[in-house]
N, C-alpha and C positions, 0 to 999 in steps of 0.2 A: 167305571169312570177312572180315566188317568190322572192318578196320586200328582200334586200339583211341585209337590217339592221329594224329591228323597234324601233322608239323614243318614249317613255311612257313621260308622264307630268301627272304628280294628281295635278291637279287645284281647290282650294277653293278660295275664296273672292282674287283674284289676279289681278284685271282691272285695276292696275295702272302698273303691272308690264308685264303682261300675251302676250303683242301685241309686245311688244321686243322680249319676247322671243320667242314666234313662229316664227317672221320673221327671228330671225337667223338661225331658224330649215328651215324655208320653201328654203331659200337665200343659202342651204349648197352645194358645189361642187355637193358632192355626191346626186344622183337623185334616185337612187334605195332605197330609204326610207318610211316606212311608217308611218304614225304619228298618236299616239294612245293617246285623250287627256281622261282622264277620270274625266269630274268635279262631284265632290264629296260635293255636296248638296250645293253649293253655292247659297248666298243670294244676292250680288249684281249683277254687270252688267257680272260678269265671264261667263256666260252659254251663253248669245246672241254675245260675241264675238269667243267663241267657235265654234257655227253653223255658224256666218258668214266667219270664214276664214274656213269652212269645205267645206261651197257650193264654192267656188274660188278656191281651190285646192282639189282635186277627192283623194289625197295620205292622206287626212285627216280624219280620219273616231273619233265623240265623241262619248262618253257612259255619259252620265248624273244617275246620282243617288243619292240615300240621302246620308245626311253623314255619312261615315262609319271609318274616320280615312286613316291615310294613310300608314300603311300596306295592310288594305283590298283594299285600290285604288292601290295601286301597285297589289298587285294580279290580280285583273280585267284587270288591262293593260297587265299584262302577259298573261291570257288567249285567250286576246284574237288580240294580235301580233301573226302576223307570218314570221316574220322574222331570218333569221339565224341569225342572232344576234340583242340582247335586248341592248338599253341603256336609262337610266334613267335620266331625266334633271327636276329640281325644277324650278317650274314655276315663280321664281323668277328672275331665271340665265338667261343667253343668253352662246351662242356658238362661237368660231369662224367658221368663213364659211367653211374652211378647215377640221375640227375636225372629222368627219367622213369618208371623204374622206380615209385620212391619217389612222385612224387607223382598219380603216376595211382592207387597203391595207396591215398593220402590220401582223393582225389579218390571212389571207391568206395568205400571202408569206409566217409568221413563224409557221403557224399551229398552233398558242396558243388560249387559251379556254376562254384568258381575255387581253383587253390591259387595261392599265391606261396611263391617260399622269398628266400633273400639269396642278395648276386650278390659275386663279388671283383674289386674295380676298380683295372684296369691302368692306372697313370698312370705319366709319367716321373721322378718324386718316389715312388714305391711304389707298392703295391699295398695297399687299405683294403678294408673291407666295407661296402655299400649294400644298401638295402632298400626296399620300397615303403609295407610299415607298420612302424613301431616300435611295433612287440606281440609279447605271448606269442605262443607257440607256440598253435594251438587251431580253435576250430571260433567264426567269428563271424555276427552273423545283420547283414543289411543297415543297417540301424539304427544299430547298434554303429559302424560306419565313416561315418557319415554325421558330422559334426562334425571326429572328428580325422583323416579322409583326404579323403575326397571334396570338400568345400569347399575345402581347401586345392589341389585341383585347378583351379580356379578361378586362384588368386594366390598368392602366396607371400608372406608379411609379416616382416620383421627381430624381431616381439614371436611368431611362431610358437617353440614350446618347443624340436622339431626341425625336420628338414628333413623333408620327403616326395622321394619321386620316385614318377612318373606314367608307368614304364616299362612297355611289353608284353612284353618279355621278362622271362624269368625267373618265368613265371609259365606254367598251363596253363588253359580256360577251355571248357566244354560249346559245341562248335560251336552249337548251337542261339542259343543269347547275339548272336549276328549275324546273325540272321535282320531283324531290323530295325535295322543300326548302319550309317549314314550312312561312305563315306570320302571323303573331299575334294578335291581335284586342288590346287588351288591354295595350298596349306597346308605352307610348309616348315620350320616353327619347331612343337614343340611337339605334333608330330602324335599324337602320344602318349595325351598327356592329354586330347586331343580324344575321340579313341577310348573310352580308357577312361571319361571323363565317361557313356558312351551307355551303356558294355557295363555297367558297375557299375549302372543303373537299373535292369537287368533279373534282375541275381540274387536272391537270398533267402539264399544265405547262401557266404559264402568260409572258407580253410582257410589258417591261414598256418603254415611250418614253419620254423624258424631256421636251417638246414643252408646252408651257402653250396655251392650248386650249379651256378651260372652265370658264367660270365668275363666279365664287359664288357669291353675292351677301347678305351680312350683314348690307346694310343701308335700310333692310325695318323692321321699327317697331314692326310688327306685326309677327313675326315668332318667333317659339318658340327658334330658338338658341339665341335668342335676347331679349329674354323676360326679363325683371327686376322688383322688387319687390318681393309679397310672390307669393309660387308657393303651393296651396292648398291641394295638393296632393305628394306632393313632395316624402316622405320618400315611401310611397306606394308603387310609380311608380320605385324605386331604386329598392325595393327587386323583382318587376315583372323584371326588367331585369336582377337581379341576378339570380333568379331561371331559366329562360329561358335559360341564359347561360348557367348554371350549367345544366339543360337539353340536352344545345348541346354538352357539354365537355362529358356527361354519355352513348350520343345518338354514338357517334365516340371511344368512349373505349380510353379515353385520360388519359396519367399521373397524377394520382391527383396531383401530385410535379409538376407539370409542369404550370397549370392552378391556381391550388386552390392559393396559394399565393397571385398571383394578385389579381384576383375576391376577397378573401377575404381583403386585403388589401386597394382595391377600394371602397369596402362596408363598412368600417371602417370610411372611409376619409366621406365618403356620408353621415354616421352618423353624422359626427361632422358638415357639411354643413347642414344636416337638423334642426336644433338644431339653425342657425345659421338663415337657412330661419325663423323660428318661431318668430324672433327679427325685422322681416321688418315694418315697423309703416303700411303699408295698409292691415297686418294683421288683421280680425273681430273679433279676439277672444281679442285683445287690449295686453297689456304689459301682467299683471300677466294671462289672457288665456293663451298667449303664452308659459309661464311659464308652465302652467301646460300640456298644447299640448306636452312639450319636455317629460313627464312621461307618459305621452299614447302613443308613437310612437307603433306601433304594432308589433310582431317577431323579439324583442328584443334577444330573447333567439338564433337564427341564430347567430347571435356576440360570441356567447358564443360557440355555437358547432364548428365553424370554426375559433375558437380563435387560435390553433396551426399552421396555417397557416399564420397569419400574420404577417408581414416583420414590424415591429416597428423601425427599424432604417428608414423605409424611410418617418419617420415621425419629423419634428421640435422640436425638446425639449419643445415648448408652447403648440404644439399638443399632444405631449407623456403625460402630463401634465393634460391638460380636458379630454384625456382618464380615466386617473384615477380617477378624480371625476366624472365621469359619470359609472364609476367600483362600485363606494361606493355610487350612487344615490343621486350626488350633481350636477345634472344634472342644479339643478336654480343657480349654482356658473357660469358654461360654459356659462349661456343664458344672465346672467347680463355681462360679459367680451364680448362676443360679442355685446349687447347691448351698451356698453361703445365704444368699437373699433369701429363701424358702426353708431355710435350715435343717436341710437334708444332711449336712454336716455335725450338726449338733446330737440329730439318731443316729449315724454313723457311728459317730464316738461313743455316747451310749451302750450303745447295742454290744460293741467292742471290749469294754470296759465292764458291764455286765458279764461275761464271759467267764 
């Protein structure tokens, strides 16, 4: 009998978190599941806790492999579920027991090709509710989300009314929907929305439910939405998912009015945060490296060609401001201001002074 849902998890170095969350995968209402773990070259105890809850439960099938990042391990797990419907859970999270149940039930009664529900998000400050639309409860047809989610996937604007997230979890979605969805290798920021940019093309109508269902999970260290300090790659990793996007806006015959704004608007803002990374003290290149790291950022001239799209009122008057010096290649005036603000200046001196 064909498994009614399948559960993907990309697992890397997760043994402290990994055994919760399976058990709330294995512990769910819903029995028609199949659970597709893909560890993706982990080096500690992740891979012997994988095969042991695989031989104890027969709905558990792993794929081990080296590391490949985790769009290519979502891939793999797509290929090789077979379930009418895919959902994806970070092996950080855990579920409620219900979560599938429920919206597989959605998912068949309203005929829609995606549900989402809300998620509760563990930080070290509390625990809040997130979501991916702020809507009713309901049955929406593609259309309807094309303005207040989907472009927003695009960029994120300070004059947007909320906030969006472009998460794949927390959500379940007709395996068929990835028959044609691009995953990316090289993409470590953001991968998310990438995704869903492609999979949302192909529906005709999604189902949202207000039940908070899903745990996100923001108190492990170690994941990139949590990372702090310098991020070595930073400015790189922005333009690969601006080009990618700009690939899926070209790929679907999209408004450039519609898209280009945002995207270039968000890559603006990503300039001045990179610039900003470059000021962190566990920077190698030290203070005046950092300095000069800001006149190497590479495809500078992209700022330049998508300059007429940018929304400059939805930017601070301090930020309107280090645009300009970074206009006229005073890019070390931007790096010592945020140096001063973040007080990269203060271990500078330190560090100096210790000596």
């Amino acid at each position: 009998m064909k498994n009614l849902l399948s559960v993907i998890i990309t697992a890397y170095n997760c043994e402290n978190t990994l055994i919760k969350c399976l058990d709330s995968i294995i512990l769910q209402t819903l029995k028609e599941i199949e659970i597709v773990i893909i560890d993706d070259g982990s080096i500690d105890n992740t891979s012997k806790i994988c095969d042991s809850y695989a031989t104890k439960d027969k709905r558990i099938l792993v794929y081990h492999q080296q590391n490949m990042g985790l769009p290519l391990a979502r891939e793999k797990g797509v290929r090789l579920a077979s379930g009418k419907y895919l959902s994806f859970v970070d092996c950080d999270d855990w579920c409620e027991e219900r979560m599938f149940e429920l919206m597989t039930c959605y998912a068949e009664r309203e005929k829609a090709d995606a549900v989402f529900c809300t998620a509760f998000q563990h930080k070290a400050n509390g625990i809040s509710k997130i979501n991916n639309f702020n809507m009713k409860k309901g049955l929406y047809k593609k259309d309807s989300i094309y303005d207040c989610y989907y472009l927003r996937l695009f960029g994120k604007l300070h004059s947007d009314p909320f906030k969006i997230a472009g998460y794949l979890w927390g959500a379940i979605f007709k395996k068929e929907l990835f028959d044609q969805v691009a995953f990316y290798r090289d993409i470590y920021l953001h991968e998310d929305e990438v995704t869903m940019l492609q999979i949302l093309q192909y529906v005709n109508s999604i189902f949202i439910i207000e039940d908070a269902l899903y745990h996100y999970n923001r108190l492990n260290e170690n994941t990139l939405s949590n990372k702090k300090g310098y991020w070595v790659r930073y400015w790189d990793d922005m333009l690969v998912e601006f080009n990618y996007k700009l690939q899926i806006a070209t790929k679907f015959k999209l408004s450039e009015e519609d898209y280009l704004k945002r995207l270039t608007t968000y890559l603006y803002k990503n300039y001045l945060r990179s610039i900003k990374n470059e000021t962190y003290y566990d920077n190698s290149a030290g203070f005046f490296g950092g300095i000069i790291n800001t006149y190497n950022l590479k495809s500078i001239y992209i700022l330049k060609k998508y300059k007429k799209f940018l929304i400059i009122t939805d930017f601070l008057l301090y930020e309107r401001i280090l645009l300009c010096l970074c206009n006229i290649k005073l890019n070390f005036i931007v790096y010592v201001y945020y140096s001063i603000k973040y007080k990269r200046m203060r271990h500078y001196y330190n560090d100096r002074k210790s000596r």
